[in-house]
N, C-alpha and C positions, 0 to 999 in steps of 0.2 A: 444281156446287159440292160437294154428294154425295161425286162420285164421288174429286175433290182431296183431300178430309177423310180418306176413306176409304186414299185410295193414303201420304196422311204416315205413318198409322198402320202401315203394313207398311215403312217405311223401316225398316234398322236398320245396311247399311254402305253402304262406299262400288260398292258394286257397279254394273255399267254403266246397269243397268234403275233402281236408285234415284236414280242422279245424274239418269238423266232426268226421271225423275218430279218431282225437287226443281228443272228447271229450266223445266219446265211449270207448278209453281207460281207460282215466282216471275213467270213472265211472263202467269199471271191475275189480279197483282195490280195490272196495268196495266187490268184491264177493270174496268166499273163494278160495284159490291157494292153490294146494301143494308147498313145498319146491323146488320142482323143475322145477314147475312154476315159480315161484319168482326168484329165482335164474337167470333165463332167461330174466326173464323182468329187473333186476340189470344190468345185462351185458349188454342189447342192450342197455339201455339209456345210461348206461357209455358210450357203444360206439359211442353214438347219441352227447354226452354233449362232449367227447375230441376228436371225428376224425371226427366230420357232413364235410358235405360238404357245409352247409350255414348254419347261424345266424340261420335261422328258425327251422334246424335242431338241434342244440343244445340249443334251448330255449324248443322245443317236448321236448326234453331228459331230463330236468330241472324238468319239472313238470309232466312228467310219473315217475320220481323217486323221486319224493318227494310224490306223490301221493301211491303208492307202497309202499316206505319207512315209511310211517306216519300209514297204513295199515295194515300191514306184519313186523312191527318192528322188531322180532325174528329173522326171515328170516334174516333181513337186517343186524340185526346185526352181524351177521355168515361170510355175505359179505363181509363186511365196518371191517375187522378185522387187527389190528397191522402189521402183516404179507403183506395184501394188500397194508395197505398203506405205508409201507418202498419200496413193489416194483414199487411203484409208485412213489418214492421223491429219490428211486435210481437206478432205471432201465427205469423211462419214460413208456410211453404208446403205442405202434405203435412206428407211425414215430415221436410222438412229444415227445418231447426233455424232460428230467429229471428234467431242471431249466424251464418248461414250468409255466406261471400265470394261463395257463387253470386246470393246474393239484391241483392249490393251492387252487384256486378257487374251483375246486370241491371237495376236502378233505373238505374246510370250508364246505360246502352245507353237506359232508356226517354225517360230526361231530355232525350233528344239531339231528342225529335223535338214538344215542347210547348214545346219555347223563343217561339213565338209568343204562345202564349195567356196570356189574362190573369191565369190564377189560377197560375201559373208559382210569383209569387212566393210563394204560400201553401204551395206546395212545398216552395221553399226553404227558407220559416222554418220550414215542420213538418220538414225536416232536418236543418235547423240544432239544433235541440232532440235531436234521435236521437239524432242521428250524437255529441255531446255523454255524452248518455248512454252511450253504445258506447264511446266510450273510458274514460267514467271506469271501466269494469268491465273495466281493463287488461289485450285482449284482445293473444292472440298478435297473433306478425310477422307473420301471412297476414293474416286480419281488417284489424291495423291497417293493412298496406299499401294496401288495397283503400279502406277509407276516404278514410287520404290521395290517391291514385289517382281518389278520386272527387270529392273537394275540390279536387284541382290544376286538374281540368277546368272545376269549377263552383264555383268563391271563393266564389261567393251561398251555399252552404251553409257557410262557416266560420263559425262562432256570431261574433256581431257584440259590440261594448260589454266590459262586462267580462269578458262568458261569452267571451272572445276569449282574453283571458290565464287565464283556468282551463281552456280548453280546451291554452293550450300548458304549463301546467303538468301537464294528467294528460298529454299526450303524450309528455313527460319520460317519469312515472312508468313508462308503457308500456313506454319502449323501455329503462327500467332492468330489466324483468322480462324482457325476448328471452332465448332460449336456443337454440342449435341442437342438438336431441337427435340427429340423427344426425351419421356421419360420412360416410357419401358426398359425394363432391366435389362431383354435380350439386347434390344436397339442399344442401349449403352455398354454391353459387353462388346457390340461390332464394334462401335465409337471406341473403342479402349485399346482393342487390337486393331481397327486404324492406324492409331496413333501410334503404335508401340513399331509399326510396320513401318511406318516414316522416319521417326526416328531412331531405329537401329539401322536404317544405310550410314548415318553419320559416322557410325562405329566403325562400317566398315572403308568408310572414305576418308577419314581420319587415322586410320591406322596406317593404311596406305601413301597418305601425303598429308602429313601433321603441318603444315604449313597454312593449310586451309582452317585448323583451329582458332585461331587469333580470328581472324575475317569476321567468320562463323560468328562469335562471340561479340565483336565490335557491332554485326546486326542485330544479334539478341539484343545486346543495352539499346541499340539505337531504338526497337520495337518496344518493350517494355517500358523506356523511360518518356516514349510521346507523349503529349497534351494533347495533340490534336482530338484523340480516337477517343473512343471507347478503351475501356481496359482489354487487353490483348488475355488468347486465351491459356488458361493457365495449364493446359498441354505442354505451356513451354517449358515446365519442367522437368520434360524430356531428354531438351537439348544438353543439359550439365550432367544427364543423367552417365554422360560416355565421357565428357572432357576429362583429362588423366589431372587428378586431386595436385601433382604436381609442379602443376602451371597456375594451381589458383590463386595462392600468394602474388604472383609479379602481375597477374592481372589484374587484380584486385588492388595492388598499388597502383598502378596503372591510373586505374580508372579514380580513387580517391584523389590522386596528384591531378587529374586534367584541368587545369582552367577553362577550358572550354565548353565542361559540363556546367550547368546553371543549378544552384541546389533545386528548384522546382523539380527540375529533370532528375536529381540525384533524390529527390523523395521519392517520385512517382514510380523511379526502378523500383525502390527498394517494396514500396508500398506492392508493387503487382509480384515481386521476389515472393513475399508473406504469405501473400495467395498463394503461391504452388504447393503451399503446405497440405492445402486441399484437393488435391491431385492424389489419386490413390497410388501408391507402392515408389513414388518418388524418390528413388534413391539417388542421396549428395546432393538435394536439394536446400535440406536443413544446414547441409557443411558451408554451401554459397551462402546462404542469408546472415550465419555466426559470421562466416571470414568478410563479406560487405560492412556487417555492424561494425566488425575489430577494426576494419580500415577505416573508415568515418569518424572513428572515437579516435584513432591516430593522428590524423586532422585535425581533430577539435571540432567535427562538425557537430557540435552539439547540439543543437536546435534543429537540425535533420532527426537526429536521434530521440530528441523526446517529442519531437511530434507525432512522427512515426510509430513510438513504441505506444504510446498515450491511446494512438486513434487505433490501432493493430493486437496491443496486447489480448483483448479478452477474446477474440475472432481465434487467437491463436489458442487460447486457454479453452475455448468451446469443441478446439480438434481433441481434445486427450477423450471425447467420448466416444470417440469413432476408433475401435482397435487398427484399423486398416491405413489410418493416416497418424497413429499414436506418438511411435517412435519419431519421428521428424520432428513435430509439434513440441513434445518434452523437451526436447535438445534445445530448441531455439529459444521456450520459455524461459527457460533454465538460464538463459545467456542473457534474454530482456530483462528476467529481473535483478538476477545477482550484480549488473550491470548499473542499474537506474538506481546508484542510490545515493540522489544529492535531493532524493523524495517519497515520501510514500506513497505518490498519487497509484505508481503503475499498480504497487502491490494492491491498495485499497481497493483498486476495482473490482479485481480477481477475489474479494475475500469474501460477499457471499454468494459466492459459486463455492467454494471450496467443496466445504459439505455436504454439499449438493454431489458431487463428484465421485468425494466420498463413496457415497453411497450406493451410487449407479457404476464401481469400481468392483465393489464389496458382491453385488449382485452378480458381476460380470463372471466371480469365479474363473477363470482363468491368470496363465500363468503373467501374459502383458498388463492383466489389471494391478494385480501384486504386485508387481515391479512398478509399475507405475502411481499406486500407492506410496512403496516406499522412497521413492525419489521426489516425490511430493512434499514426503510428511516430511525428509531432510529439508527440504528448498524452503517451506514452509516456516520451519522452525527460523534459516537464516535470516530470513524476511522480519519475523519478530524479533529476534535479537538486534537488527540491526534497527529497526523503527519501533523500539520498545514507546511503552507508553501509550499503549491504545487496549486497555485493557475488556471495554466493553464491546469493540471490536470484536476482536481477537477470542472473545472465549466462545464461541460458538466453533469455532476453527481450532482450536485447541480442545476440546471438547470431541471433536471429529477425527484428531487424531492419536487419542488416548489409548489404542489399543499398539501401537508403532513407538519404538524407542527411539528419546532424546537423545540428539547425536551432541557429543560432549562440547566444551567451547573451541575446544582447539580445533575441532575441523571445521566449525561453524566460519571460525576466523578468516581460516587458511582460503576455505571458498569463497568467501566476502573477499580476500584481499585479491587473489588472483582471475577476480571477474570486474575489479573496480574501472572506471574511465579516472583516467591521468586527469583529471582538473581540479580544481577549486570550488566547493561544493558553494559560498557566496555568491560567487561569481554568476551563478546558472540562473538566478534567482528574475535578473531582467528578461530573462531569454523564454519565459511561459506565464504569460500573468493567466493568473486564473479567474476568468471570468465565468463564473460556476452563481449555479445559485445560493442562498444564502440559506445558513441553518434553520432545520425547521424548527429549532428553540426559539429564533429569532435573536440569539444573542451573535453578535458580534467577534469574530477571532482577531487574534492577534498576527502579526506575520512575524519570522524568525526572522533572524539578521545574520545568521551566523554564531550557532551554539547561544543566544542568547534565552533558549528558554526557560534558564533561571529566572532574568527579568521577567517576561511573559505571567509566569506562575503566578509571582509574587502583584505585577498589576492587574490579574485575572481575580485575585483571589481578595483584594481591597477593594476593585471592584463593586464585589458582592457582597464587600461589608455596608451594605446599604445606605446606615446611618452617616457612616463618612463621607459615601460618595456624594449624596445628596450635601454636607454641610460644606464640601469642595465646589461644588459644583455652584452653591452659593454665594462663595466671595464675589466683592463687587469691587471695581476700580484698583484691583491689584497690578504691579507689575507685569509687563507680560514677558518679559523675560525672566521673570522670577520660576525656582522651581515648582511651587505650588502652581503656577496660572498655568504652566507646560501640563501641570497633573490635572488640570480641571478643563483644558483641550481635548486632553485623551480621552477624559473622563466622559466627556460628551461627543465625541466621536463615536465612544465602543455606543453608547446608548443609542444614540440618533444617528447612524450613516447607515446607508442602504447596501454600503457592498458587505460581503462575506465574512474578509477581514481586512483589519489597517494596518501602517506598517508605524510601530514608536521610533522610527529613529531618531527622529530630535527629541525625544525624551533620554531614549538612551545615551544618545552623546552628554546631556546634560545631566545625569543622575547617576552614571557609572564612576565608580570608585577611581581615583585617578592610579591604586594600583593593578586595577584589572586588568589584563592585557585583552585587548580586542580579538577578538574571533576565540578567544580560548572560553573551555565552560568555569564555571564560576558557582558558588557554594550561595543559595537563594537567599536561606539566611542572612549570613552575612551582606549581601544586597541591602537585604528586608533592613537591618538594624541601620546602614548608612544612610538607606533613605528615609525613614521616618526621623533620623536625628537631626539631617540635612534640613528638611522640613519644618521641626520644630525651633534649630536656631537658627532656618535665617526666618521666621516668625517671628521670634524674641529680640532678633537685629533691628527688624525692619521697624519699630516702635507705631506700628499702625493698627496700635489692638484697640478700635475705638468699639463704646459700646455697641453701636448697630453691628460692627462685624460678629460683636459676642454676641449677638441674640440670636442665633443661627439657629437652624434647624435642629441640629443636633440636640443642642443644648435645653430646645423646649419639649424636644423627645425624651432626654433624659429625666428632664425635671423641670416642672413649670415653673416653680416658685424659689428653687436653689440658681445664683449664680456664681461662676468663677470669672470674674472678669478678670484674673492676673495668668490664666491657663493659656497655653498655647494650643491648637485644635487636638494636634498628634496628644499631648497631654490629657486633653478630654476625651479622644477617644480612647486611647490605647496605655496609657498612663497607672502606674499603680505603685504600691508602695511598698515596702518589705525592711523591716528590722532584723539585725543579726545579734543576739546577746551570745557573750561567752561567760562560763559561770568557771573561775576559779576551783579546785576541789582542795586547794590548801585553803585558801583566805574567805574563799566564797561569796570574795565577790564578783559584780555581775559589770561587764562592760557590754555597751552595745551602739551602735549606728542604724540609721536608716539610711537608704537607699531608692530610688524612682525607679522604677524598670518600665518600659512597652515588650516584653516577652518574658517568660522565665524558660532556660535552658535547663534539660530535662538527663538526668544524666541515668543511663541503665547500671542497676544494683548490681554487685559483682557475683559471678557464680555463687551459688546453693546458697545467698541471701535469702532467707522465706522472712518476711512478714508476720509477726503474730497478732493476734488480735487480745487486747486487752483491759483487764478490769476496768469499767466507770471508776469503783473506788480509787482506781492509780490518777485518775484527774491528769489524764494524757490531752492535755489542752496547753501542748507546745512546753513552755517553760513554767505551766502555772503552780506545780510542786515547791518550785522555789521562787516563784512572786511576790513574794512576804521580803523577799531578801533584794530584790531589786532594785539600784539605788537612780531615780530621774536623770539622766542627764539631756545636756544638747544632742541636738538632732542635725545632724547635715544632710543635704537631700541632694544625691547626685544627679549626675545626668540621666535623661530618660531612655538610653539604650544601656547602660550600664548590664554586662551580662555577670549573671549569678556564679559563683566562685564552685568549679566542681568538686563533686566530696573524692575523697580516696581512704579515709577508714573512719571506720563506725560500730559502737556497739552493738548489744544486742539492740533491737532497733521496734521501738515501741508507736504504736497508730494513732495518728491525730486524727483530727474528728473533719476526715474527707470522704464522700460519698457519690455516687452516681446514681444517674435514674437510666432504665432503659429497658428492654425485653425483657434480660434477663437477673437485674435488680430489683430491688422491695425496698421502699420508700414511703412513708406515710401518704396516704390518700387525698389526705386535704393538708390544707396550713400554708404560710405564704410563702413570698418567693425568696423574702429576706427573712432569718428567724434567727432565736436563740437554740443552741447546742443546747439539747437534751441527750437521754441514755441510747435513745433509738436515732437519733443521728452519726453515731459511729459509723466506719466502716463496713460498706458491704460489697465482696468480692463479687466483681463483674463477671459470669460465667461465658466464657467467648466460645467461639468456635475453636476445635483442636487445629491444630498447625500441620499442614502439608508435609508428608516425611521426605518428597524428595529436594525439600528447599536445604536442606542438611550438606545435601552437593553444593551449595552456594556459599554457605557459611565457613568461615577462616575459626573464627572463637564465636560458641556458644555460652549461653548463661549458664547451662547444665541443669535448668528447671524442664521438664515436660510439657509444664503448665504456659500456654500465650500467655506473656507477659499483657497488663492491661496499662491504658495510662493514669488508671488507679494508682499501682504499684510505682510507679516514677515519679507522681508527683507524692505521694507516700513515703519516697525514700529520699525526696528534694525536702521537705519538710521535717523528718524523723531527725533526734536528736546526732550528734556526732563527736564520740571523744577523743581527745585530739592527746595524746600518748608517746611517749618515746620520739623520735625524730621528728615527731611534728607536734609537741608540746608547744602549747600556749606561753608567753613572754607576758607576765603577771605585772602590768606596774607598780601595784599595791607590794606585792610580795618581791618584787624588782629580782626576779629570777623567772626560768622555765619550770611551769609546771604544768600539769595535767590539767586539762579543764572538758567542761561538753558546752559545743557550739550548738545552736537552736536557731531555727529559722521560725520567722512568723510572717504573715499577708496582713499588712496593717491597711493596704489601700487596695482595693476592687476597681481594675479599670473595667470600662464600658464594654471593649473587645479586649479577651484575654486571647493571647495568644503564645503557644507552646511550642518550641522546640526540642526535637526530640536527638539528643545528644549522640548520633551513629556516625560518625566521623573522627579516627583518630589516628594517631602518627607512631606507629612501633619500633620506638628505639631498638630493639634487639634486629627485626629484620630489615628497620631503615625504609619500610615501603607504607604507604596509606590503605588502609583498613576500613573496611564499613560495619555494622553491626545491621546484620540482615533479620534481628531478632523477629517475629511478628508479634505489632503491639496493638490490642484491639484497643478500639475508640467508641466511649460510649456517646449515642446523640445528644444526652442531657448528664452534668455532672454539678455536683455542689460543693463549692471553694471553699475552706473555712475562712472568714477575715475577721482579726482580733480587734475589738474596737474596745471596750470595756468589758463586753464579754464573746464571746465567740459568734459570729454570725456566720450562717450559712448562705452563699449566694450560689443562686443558678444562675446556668450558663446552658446556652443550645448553640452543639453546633454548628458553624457556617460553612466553611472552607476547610481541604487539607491538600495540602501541597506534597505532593508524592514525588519521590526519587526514585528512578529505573537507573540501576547502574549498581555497578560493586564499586567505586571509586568517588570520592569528591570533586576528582578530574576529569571523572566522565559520566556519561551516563545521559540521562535525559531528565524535564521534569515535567510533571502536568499539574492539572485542581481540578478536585471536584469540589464543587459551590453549590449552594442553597440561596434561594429566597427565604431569608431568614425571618420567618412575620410573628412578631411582637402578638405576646398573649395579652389583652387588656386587662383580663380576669383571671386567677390563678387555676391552674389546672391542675390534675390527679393522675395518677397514672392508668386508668384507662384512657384519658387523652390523649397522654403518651404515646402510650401503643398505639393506640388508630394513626397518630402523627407518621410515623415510622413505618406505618406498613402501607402505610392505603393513601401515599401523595408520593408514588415516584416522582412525579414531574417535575418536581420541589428541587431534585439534584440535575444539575449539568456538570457535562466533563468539559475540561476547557484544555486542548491537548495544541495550543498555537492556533493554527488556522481555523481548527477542526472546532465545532463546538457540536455535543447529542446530551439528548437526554440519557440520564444514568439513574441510580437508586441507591437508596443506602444497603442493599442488600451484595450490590456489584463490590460497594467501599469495601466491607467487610471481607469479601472474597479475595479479593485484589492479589494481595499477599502469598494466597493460599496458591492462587494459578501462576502467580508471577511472581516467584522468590525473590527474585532483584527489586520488584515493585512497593518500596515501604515506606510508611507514612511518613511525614518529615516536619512539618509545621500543621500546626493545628494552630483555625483562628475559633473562638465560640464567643459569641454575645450574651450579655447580659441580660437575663431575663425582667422585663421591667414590668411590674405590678403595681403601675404607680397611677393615683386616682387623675381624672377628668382634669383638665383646667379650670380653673374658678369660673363661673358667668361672667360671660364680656372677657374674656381674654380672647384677645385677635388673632384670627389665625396671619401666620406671616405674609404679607402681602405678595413674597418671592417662591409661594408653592399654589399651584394650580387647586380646582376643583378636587382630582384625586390623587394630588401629592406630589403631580411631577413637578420638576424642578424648572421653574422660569430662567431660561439664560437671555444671556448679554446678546445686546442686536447682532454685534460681530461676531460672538462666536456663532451662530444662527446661521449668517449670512453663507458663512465659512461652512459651514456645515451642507448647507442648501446649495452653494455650489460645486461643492466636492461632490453632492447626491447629482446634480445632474450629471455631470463630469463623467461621472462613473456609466449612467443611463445612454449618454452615447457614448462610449466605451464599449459599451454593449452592443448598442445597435450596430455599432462598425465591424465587430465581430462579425457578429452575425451576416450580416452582409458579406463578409470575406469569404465566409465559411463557403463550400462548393457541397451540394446535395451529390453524396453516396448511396448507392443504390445494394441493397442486402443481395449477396449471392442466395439463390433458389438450391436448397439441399438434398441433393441428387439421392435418389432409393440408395444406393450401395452407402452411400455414409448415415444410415439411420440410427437412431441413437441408441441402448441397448434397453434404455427404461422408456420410450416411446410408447409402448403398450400400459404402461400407468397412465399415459397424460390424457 
């Protein structure tokens, strides 16, 4: 026996002559020992298994005492007795430490061989108490696995009674303190089974006494929801990994009902919740984060919601590139956004990443990228549909997922309506101010009120009619409760305030239609025409048109040496004139009226209407065939919104002499900007871009032409003659009967700003529902009006603004503008200036989508349509082109415009101004202050991304 004792001691590898030696041990343990043999050989292997000096040595020591102990059970038991092993779990062994894994480890290995004897269970309980205390001194993932590891095998030791449920609430707390300090992948494969070792005892101590789940649970939230700590680790989404799906709901109400949770506490859960999404293979972690979100949206805790989703969304959007954390991540996405929409903020974030994703999806070649593709490209699509109106956005993301089919509207719906929050999307509006910085256009958004951005459109897009805003902005000593003084506040807010955007409500309460119902959408037009009438009578009312107010900016832009001192501003700018003759075809004679308009409404030609183009000899110059026969009369001049009477039939339908200039027009070279009608100022077909085939799915009634309609062709067909026939025969006073006659339209007056509405709204008696006309009508950037003076003159116009409608309804939908810096040619220009205008100054366009302001291009305008079938143009404003000479010498420039043209305002509105800008400055600063610095999770090797080797 000697000589055995002697030969373990010189073991130290695996070398030929040691293995023997260790397999001549093990087969003395077959022969009989005294007691104090045995005894000897317990202790050296002990000694061999917790103080070897190498692996090889305490793997000897493993199986000379399991070899002995299987043997000599009596003996062993004698050993391995209650006594020993408290001095071992409270006094350590040597040098190794008391919370050693080696010493848990070898208790498990001892345990395996007194399961006979009767004092077993006083083992048990005396480790049942330990093992207790060892966790609540929340020892690492190594310790604590070895525990659980030693519990899994032997349940007998899980503290019994209520030491049962504080045994799994400090297990909790344990695995909220894990950490893996390294980054080697093996080291984090241990860290991983660790973890998974800890918590799966839960599984099996919860199956056993479900009572202990609630507990359990009440310390998770208590752990995850502190302020105290640091963020706890996100291991813990281990612990949900075993709660039965079940019980989720009542806990979940639970916990949204508590008064006693503070929302601070109820973000910070949810916020380290989000985190576990980064936890590899977390299963029903994703299920807890949706069912927390659904329960706080039950509540109404709104403001937990969108701050959470605001500061969390794209962290979550950055998991879909890691296939191993994929699944979970989609799901919750999926829920944030369909969820969040009383804004575009969540979506916007995420939108350029998409592509990006895209891409690193497509690479990915497997079967999780695909699917995760296609649950994107749906998600995606609902996001635009439901935040239409961001077209230069959007095409880069629609562009990405052209290869993936359009999911039709009806499911688009059904997932929009079944993922919505029960509120009142107004209402949300005080609960996130957006203290963001300001567009890098430098222009100023507007903020929405509730479906208000028809207004928005309409004061974005006059705005930028330059001329106006500046001869607004110029009134002096007006009213300030007047409409006007409310439009020349805004007007110098959007210009001069430093925040992002403003909010018009006291414009809007003052300027909206008293039939508009609040919060409902509303037709811009119509807007557009109450407010510039509004405008111009109570101007007419107010009898304060002295001359200094007529000398206005405006007015010296238009013409330095012409005035209107009986014009009302709306008048001067927007103001124009049009005569209606009807010509008799029995008597031949000619009645006719004029009429004032600020727009002409633009009515689309009816199916397989084509346009011809015809002879000069026909002297297609409106009614001048029968000019000879036309007899003077009075003129009455209506009001200035007065809208143009629409056509419903018409002959064949001959070209007045209207024209465009642009890309893809021909136009004479030189010659001025106002001219007389020659043979070469006829008609020339705008050639557009071809129309999108799948906008076809969007349209109810077509024109049946192939051909993009232009706004050529509309105001071509607003102007073309019209005989008035059968049912709707003219009432002849001359002839005091019905007869046939052709009605003719003429532009006797050229306003400053023309502005066109384009007629795609209408009410179908047969099926009783509102209809859009989704035609696409290309816009050319420069066009020439004809207006009849004594003989035909030709005016340009460039355009400024179009006011786009997203929506198949006049009931709903959305609107935006795209606006231009409209800048005045001194000297007339040709069309290679044209072109260079048009292709080489994007900067020239902004889109103005409410809050939102970016730079755009007239190339995006043109597209709009093509990407976004519902997206069509709807008002067009174009300015007049002015070719008008210098001022005389010694004409003063207006004392009320600066060095380069800005507009000098009132002290008060200044003041007002300068203190809203500081207002806002600390606004900011307080922000900021509030804000709490987050610190970026370190991205563990196993979640690397799968296009990393590009970066």
């Amino acid at each position: 026996m000697d000589k055995i004792l002697e030969n373990m001691d010189k073991m130290s590898s695996h070398h030929p002559t040691s293995m023997k030696h260790v397999k001549r041990i093990k087969e003395a343990a077959n022969e009989p020992l005294d007691h104090k043999q045995c005894m000897a050989m317990f202790e050296l292997s002990t000694k061999f298994i917790l103080s070897g000096d190498t692996q090889f040595q305490k793997d000897v020591g493993k199986e000379v005492l399991e070899a002995f102990a299987q043997n000599h059970t009596a003996d062993f038991e004698i050993f391995f007795n209650v006594k020993f092993i408290l001095k071992l779990l409270q006094d350590g062994y040597g040098t190794l430490s008391k919370r050693s894994s080696d010493i848990l480890e070898y208790i498990q290995l001892g345990l395996k061989y007194i399961q006979g004897n009767t004092s077993v269970d006083e083992a048990f309980h005396a480790l049942q108490i330990e093992l207790l205390h060892i966790v609540c001194e929340k020892p690492g993932s190594k310790l604590c696995a070895c525990v659980c590891k030693l519990l899994a095998e032997y349940p007998q030791c899980i503290p019994s009674g209520r030491f049962r449920v504080v045994f799994c609430q400090q297990l909790v707390r344990c695995i909220g303190q894990f950490q893996c300090a390294s980054q080697d992948e093996d080291e984090i494969v241990k860290f991983l089974d660790q973890v998974n070792k800890v918590s799966g005892l839960f599984q099996q101590i919860w199956w056993t006494q479900t009572t202990a789940i609630i507990p359990s649970l009440r310390e998770l939230f208590t752990v995850i929801s502190s302020t105290e700590t640091d963020g706890p680790s996100n291991a813990l989404a281990t612990v949900v990994h075993y709660v039965p799906l079940e019980i989720m709901d009542e806990v979940i109400q639970n916990l949204a009902n508590d008064d006693c949770i503070t929302d601070v506490e109820m973000k910070t859960a949810l916020t380290n919740m989000i985190d576990w999404l980064s936890w590899p293979l977390a299963k029903n972690a994703d299920k807890w984060i949706i069912g927390l979100l659904k329960g706080l949206a039950a509540v109404k805790e709104f403001s937990i919601l969108i701050e959470v989703t605001l500061s969390k969304i794209e962290q979550v959007f950055s998991r879909l590139f890691y296939p191993i954390l994929r699944q979970g991540a989609l799901s919750v996405l999926k829920y944030m956004l369909l969820s969040f929409q009383h804004s575009p903020d969540a979506f916007h974030l995420l939108v350029p990443q998409i592509p990006k994703l895209m891409v690193s999806l497509s690479k990915e070649r497997s079967n999780s990228g695909i699917n995760c593709q296609q649950q994107l490209s749906v998600l995606v699509h609902c996001m635009v549909f439901r935040f239409s109106g961001f077209p230069d956005l959007y095409e880069p993301v629609i562009e990405a997922l052209k290869d993936f089919p359009i999911p039709n509207e009806e499911k688009i719906k059904q997932l929009i309506n079944q993922s919505a929050w029960t509120w009142q999307e107004n209402k949300l509006e005080p609960l996130y101010p957006k203290l963001v910085a300001k567009s890098k256009t430098g222009k100023t958004g507007v903020t929405n009120l509730g479906n208000t951005c028809y207004m928005n459109s309409v004061i974005q897009a006059l705005f930028m009619a330059s001329d106006f805003r500046h001869a607004v902005m110029l009134l002096k000593d007006g009213d300030s409760q007047s409409l006007m003084m409310k439009l020349q506040w805004l007007f110098a807010f959007l210009e001069h305030s430093q925040r992002p955007a403003i909010s018009p409500s006291s414009f809007l309460k003052a300027s909206s239609p008293p039939w508009f119902n609040e919060g409902a959408q509303q037709d811009c037009s119509e807007y557009l025409r109450y407010l510039l009438n509004r405008l111009h009578e109570e101007e007419k009312t107010s009898k304060r048109i002295t001359h200094g107010q007529r000398h206005s900016y405006s007015e010296t832009l238009m013409d330095c040496g012409e005035r209107n001192p009986g014009k009302t501003l709306i008048e001067r700018m927007f103001g124009g004139k049009m005569v209606t003759r009807i010509l008799c075809r029995c008597c031949c004679n000619v009645s006719f009226r004029e009429e004032a308009f600020t727009d002409l409404s633009l009515a689309f030609p009816p199916p397989n209407k084509v346009l011809q183009r015809c002879d000069h000899s026909v002297k297609i110059t409106g009614a001048d065939n029968v000019a000879s026969r036309f007899k003077q009369k009075d003129m009455t001049a209506k009001s200035p919104n007065k809208q143009t009477q629409t056509k419903y039939r018409e002959p064949s339908l001959r070209v007045v002499p209207f024209e465009i200039i642009g890309s893809h027009g021909k136009t004479k070279k030189d010659g001025p900007s106002v001219t007389g009608v020659t043979k070469n100022d006829y008609f020339c077909p705008f050639n557009s871009m071809p129309k999108n085939d799948f906008a076809v799915d969007y349209v109810e009634k077509t024109s049946g032409s192939s051909r993009c309609k232009s706004v050529s062709d509309l105001i071509n067909y607003f102007l073309s003659p019209e005989m008035l026939s059968g049912d709707n025969r003219y009432y002849c006073n001359n002839c005091t009967s019905l007869q046939e006659a052709e009605k003719v339209v003429e532009l006797t007056g050229n306003p400053h700003y023309l502005i066109l509405t384009l007629l795609r709204f209408s009410f179908d008696l047969v099926t009783m529902k509102h209809q859009k006309i989704l035609d696409n009508v290309s816009v050319p950037l420069v066009l020439k009006l004809p207006i009849r003076d004594t003989t035909y003159l030709s005016i340009i116009y460039d355009l400024c603004s179009i006011v786009v409608h997203s929506g198949i309804s006049s009931e709903s939908g959305h609107y935006y503008c795209y606006a231009s810096d409209c800048v005045d040619a001194n000297s007339v220009i040709g069309l290679n200036e044209i072109l260079i205008a048009e292709g080489g100054d994007d900067e020239r366009w902004y889109l103005y989508n409410d809050t939102r302001v970016s730079f755009s291009s007239f190339e995006s305008i043109s597209n709009v349509t093509n990407y976004f079938p519902k997206d069509t143009a709807y008002v067009l404003f174009y300015r007049q082109r002015l070719a008008r000479q210098p001022c005389p010498d010694g004409e003063p420039v207006s004392a009320d415009m600066g060095l380069y043209g800005e507009v000098g305002l009132s002290n008060e509105l200044m003041e007002a101004i300068s203190r809203d800008n500081l207002q806002y400055l600390q606004e900011e600063e307080k922000e900021a202050r509030n804000r709490t610095e987050s610190t970026t999770p370190v991205t563990a090797p196993w979640w690397r991304r799968f296009d990393d080797d590009e970066n």
